[in-house]
N, C-alpha and C positions, 0 to 999 in steps of 0.2 A: 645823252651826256651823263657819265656818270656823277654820282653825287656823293659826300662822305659829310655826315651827320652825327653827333651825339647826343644821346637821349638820356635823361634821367628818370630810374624809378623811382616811386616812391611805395611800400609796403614791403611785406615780410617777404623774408628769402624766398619760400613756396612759389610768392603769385610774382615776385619781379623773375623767376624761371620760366612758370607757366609764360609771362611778356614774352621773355623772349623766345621762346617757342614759339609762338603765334608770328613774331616778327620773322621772323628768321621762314614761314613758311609763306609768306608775302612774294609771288609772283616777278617783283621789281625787286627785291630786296636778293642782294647777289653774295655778300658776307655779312657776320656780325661777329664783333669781337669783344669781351664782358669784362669790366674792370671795375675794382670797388665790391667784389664780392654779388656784380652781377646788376648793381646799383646804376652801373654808367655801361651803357650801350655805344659801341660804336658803327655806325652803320655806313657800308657802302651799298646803294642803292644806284637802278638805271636813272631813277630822276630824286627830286626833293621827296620826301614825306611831308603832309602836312599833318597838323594836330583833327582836323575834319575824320582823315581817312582813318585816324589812329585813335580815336574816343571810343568808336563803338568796338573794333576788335579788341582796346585792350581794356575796355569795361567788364570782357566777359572772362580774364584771367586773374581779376582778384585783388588787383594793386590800387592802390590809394591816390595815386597822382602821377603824373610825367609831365617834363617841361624839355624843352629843348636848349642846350648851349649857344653861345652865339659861336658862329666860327671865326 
């Protein structure tokens, strides 16, 4: 079932790009669309994301924080 999530970054322009690069190369992860100057993610995914699978990948792209929206 597909899934349609938004994400928030937190850090400089650079590492919320490097985010989503990383995201956007996520297996499940089918579009992402950038708004806020790259700041707000919006993800359509095969299933949920959760914060588990998404700490260590986007630990290692530089960004200071992410939180998710409620839908």
């Amino acid at each position: 079932m597909d899934c349609c999530q938004t994400l928030l970054l937190y850090g400089t322009p650079a590492a919320r790009e490097n985010a989503r690069l990383l995201i956007e190369n996520l297996p499940q992860v089918r579009r992402v669309d950038a708004a806020q100057e790259g700041a707000a993610l919006r993800l359509l995914s095969a299933g949920p994301l959760t914060e588990e699978e998404l700490i260590p990948l986007l630990g290692e792209s530089g960004i200071s924080g992410f939180g998710f929206l409620p839908s």
